[in-house]
N, C-alpha and C positions, 0 to 999 in steps of 0.2 A: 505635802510639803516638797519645795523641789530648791536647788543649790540657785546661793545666790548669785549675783554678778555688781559692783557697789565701782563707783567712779565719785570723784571732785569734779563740779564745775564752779566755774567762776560768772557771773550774771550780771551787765552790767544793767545800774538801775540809777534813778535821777539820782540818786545819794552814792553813786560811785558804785566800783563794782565788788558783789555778794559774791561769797563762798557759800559752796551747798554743796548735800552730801546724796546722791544718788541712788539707789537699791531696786533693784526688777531680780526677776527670774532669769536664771540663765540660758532661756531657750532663746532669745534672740524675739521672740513673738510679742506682738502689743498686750497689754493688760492694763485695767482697770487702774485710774491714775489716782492718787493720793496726795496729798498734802498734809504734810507732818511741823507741826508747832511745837520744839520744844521747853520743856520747863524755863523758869528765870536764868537757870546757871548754863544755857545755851547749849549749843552741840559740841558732843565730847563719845567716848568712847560706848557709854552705856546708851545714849539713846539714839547711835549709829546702829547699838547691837536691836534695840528695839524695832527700828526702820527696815532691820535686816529679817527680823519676826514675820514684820507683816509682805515682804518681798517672797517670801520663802511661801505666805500661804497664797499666792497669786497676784499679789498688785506692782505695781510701780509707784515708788515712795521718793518723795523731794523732798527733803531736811534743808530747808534755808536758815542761814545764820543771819535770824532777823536783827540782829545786834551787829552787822558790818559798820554802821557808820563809826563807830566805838573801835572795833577793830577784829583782826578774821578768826575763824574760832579758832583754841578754846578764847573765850573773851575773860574768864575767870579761870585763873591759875588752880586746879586743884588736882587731889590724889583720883586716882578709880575707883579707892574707896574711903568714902570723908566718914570720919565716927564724932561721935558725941560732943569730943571736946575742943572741935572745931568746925563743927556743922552751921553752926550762928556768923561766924566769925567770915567763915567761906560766902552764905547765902548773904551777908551785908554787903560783902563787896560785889555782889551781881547787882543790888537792888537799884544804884543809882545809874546801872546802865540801862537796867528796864525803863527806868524812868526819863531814861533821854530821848527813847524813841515815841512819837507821837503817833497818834491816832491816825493824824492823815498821813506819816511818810509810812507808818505800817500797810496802810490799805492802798498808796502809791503802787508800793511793792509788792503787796498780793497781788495785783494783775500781773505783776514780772513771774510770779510762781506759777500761777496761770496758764499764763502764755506758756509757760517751757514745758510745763507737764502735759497740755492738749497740743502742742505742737511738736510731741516728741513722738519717732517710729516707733518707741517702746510703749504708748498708752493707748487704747481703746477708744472710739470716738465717743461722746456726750460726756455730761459734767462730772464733775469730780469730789470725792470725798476727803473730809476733813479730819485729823483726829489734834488735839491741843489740849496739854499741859500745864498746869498752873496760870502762869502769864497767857503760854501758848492755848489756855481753854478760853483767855479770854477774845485773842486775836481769832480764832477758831468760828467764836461768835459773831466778833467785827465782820468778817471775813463772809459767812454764810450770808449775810444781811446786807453786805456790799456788793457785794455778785451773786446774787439769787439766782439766776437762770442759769449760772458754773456751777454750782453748789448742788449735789445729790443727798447729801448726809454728812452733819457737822456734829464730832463727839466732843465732850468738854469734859475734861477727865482732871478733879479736883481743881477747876478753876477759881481766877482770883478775882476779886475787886470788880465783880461782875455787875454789881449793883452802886453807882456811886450819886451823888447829887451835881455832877457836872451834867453839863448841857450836852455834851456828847458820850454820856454813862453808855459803857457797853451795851446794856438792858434794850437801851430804844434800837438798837439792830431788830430786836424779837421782830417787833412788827412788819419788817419785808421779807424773812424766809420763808423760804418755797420748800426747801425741801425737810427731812428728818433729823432730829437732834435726841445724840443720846447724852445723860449727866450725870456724869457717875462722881458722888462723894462717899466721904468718910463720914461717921460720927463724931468724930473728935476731933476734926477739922475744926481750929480755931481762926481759920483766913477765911474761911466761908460753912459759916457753924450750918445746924440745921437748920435753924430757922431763914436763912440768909435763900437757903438747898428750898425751902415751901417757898416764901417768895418769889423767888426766880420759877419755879415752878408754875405758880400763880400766873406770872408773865409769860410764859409760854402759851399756856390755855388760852388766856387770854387773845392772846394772836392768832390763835388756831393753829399753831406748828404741835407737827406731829410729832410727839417724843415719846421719851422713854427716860425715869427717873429711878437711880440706883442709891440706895444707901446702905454703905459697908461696917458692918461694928468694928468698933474697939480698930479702926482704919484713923488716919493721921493727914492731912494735908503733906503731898509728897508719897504717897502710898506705895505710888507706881513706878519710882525710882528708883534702879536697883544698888545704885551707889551712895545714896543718900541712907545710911545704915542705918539710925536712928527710927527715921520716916518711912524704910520700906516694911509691907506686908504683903508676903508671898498670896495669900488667900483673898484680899482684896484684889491685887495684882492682877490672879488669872481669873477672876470674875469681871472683874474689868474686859481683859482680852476676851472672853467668851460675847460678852454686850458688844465690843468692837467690830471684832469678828461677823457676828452675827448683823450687826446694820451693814456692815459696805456687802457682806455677802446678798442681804437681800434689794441694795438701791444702784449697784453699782453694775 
């Protein structure tokens, strides 16, 4: 583990210009580039601090606020720590900004994430890994399937709505990844139950992408969020990190 070094940039993108939150090591030296997707309720102080996690065990970590065209983060107004009896109330008001952002301006703007992480003195040359959260597990996936040959390793950490009956369902990404996919849920994820965790499963096989399938008991859709007090478990959490950890260490 070595001290961070964490900057704002600003990115502009066909939809105006992106705030993002930046995280490397503080030796000045390139390192292994990342791409960080976070949860619905966007970039905010806890999964700065998570960006700063995996900075700290050697990568270079880009947090885009995929949600700019809405406005710069935080895009949802909340405490550092949400409890119970407003945890509903907080996550409804992200929900219609996820759902403003479409498929193709998200995957516009992954090249823009792209471009700034492989064209930066702080990253390592070849492709880059992925890790995403909720929404972020699903763009995670968009993402690995949209630029295959960028792509080393895409984790999807309690994704969402991964499976739909639209014509451009996350799910049909499976079949152009190239590289490693790890999926880590909960059991008691009611956004993407078990059975939702076999199927998608199913679909990976099926594709031939190399993965790696995790399921956490008595874990919640939200697991890995430390502010969401309700939804977090410490013990899921750092088994999660341990599966994270261990794909970008072995692909990147």
């Amino acid at each position: 583990m070595t001290g961070v070094h964490a900057t704002t940039l600003n990115l502009p993108t066909q939809g105006g210009v992106a705030d993002a939150y930046l995280a490397r090591p503080d030796d000045d030296a390139p390192h292994p580039a990342v791409l960080f997707y976070t949860d619905i309720m966007g970039v905010r102080p806890s999964m700065k601090g998570m960006a700063d996690r995996l900075a700290a065990a050697g990568y270079t970590v880009l947090v885009p606020n995929v949600f700019h065209r809405s406005s710069p983060a935080p895009v949802v107004e909340m405490p550092e720590a949400v409890t119970e009896d407003i945890l509903w109330d907080v996550v409804g008001k992200a929900v219609p900004v996820a759902q403003a952002l479409t498929p193709s301006d998200a995957m516009r703007d992954a090249q823009i994430w792209l471009d700034c992480l492989q064209a930066s003195e702080f990253t390592t040359d070849g492709p880059v890994g992925i890790t995403g959260y909720c929404n972020g597990g699903m763009l995670s996936l968009r993402t690995a399937g949209s630029y295959p040959d960028r792509v080393a390793a895409a984790a999807i950490i309690h994704g969402s709505h991964l499976i739909t009956d639209a014509p451009d369902s996350p799910h049909l990404a499976a079949e152009h990844i190239k590289g490693e996919v790890f999926f880590a849920n909960g059991d008691k994820d009611t956004i993407n139950p078990p059975e939702e965790v076999e199927r998608f499963n199913a679909i990976l096989s099926a594709a031939g992408v190399r993965h790696r399938s995790e399921m956490y008991a008595d874990a919640q859709h939200g697991f890995s969020a430390p502010d969401l007090l309700p939804l977090y478990d410490r013990a899921a959490d750092e088994r999660h990190w341990a599966g994270l950890l261990d794909l970008f260490g072995r692909t990147l």
